[in-house]
C-alpha positions in Angstrom: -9.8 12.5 6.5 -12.4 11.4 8.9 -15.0 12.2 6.8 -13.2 10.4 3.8 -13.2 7.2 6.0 -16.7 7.4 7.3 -18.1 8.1 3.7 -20.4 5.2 2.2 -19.4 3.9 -0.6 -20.7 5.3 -4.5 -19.6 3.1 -6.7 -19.0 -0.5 -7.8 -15.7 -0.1 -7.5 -16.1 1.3 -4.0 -18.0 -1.9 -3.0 -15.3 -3.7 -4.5 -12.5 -1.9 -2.5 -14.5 -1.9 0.9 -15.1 -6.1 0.2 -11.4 -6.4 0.4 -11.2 -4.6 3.7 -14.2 -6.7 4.7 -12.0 -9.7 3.7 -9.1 -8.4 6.5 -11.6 -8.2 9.4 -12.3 -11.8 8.5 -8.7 -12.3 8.2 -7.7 -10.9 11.9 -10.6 -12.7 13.5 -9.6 -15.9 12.2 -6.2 -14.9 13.3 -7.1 -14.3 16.9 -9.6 -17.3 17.1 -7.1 -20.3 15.6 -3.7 -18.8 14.8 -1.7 -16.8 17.2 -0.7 -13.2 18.8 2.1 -12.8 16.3 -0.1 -13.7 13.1 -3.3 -11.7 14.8 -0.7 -8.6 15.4 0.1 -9.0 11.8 -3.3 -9.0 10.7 -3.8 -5.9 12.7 -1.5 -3.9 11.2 -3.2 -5.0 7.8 -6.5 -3.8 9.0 -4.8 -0.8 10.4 -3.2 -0.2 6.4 -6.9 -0.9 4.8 -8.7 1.5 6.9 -5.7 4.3 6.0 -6.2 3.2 2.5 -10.2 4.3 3.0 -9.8 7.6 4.4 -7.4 8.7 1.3 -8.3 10.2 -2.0 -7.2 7.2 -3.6 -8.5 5.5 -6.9 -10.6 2.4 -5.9 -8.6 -0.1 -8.2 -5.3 1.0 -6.2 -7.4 0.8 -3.2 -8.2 -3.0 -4.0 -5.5 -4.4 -5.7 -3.1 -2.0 -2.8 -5.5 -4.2 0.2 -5.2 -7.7 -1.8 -1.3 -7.5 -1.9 -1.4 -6.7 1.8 -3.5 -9.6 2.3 -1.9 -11.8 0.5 1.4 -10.8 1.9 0.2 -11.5 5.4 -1.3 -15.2 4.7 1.8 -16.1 2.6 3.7 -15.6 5.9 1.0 -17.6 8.1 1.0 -20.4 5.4 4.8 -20.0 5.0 4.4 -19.8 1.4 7.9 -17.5 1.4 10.0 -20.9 2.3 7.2 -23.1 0.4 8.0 -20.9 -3.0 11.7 -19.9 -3.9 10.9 -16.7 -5.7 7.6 -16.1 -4.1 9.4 -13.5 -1.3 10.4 -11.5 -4.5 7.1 -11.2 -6.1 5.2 -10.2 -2.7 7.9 -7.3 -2.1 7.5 -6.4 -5.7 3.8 -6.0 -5.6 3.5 -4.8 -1.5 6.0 -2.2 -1.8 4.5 -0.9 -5.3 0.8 -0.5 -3.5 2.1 0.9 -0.2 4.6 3.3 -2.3 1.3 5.0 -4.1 -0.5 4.9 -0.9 2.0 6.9 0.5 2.5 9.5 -2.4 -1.2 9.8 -1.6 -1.1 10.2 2.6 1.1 13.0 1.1 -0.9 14.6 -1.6 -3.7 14.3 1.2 -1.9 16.9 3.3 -0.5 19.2 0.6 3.2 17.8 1.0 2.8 16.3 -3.0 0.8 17.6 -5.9 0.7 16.6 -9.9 -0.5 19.8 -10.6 1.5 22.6 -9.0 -0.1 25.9 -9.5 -2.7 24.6 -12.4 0.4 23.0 -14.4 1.3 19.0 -15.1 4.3 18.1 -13.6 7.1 16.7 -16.1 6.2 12.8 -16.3 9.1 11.8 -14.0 8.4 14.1 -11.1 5.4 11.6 -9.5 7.2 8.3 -11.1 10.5 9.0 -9.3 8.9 10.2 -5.9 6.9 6.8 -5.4 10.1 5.2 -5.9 11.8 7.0 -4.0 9.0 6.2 -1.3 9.0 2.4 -2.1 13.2 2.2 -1.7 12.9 4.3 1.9 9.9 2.0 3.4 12.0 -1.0 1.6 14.9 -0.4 4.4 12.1 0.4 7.0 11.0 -3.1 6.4 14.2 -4.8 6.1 15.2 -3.1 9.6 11.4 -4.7 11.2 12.8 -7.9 9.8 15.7 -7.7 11.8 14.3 -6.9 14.7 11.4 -9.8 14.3 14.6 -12.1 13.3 16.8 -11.0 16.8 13.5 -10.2 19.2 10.6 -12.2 18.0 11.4 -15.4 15.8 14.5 -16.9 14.5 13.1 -18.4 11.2 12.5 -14.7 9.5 14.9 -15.1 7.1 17.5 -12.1 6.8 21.0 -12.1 5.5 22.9 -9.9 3.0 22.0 -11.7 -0.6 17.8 -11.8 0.9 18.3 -8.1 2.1 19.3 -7.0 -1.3 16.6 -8.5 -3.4 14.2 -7.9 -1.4 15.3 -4.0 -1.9 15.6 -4.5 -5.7 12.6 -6.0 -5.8 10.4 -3.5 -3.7 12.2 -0.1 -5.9 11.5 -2.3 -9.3 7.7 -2.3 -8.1 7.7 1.2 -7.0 9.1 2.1 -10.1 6.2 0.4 -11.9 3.3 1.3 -9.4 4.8 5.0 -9.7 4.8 5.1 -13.5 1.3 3.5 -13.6 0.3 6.5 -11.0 1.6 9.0 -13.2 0.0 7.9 -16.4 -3.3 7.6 -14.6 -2.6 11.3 -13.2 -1.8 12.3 -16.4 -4.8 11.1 -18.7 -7.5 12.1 -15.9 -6.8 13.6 -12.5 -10.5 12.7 -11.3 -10.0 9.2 -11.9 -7.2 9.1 -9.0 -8.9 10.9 -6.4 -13.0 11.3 -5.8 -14.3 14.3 -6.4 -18.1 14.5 -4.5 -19.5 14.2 -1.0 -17.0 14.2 1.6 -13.9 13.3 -0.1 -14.1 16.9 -2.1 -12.0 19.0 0.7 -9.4 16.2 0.0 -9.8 16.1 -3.7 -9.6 20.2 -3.6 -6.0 19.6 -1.7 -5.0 16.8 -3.9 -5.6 19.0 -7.6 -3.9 22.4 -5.7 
């Protein structure tokens, strides 16, 4: 995976993918120069999320729009766009959980956990479409429990409660479902378009096909 992340990029699409992750350093410098250790932490953990993006056999369009949700997820919250925009909370889990569902169904592929094709042979279709959602509802309650905890440990006006706890989980497995049904139909019509298949990524391509 080192390899994977140290790799220069081959393609437009490549450039395009490693612009966005240009786009969060910028982000958590000008959170550490004008903003402050809660919104540069947050920004860090983005960065930290774009750089395991890199190192995966991922698909650069999932790689992009995947780092742009994150992005945009973490300046809605420094802009307080969530208590600017009624529905707006909705829409980010939607998308963020979607992106971070397939980025995980990839982490796993990466180490030989998942596969599409087991033994040389397509998966039925809702195999890798029920798997990412599966993902995106589990990290769903992982995130609703860090909002807790920033709620009772860190800031008061993260905004919890029963009726925003449940959305926020519909919404998140409704974009999984999506993201993973996109995944599998990309899968599906051309396995090399979802992983790279040259240079240093191969080892992780090999895994990924197996």
């Amino acid at each position: 995976m080192i390899d994977s992340l140290l790799r220069r990029p081959a393609t437009t699409a490549e450039f395009a993918s490693d612009g966005v992750r240009v786009l969060g350093a910028v982000s958590l410098l000008a959170a550490l120069l004008w903003y402050g250790p809660v919104e540069a932490a947050l920004f860090a953990l983005v960065a930290l999320g774009l750089l395991v993006s890199r190192a995966l056999p991922a698909a650069p369009l999932f790689s992009s729009l995947y780092g742009l949700t994150l992005l945009a997820a973490a300046w809605s919250s420094v802009l307080d766009l969530y208590a600017r925009i009624s529905w707006w909370d909705l829409a980010v889990h939607f998308a963020a959980t979607g992106g971070i569902a397939v980025m995980a169904w990839y982490l796993l592929a990466a180490f030989g956990a998942v596969t599409a094709r087991p033994y040389g042979r397509q998966l039925p279709s809702f195999v890798v479409t029920a798997l990412v959602t599966a993902l995106g509802l589990a990290l769903s309650v992982l995130w609703e429990f860090a909002e807790w905890w920033g709620h009772t440990f860190v800031d008061e006006t993260v905004n919890i409660g029963y009726q925003d706890t449940l959305g926020d989980l519909a919404a998140g497995g409704l974009g999984a479902l999506a993201s993973g049904y996109l995944l599998e139909r990309i899968l599906r019509r051309s396995p090399e378009a979802a992983a790279p298949v040259s240079g240093a990524a191969a080892p992780l391509h090999r895994r990924f096909q197996r």
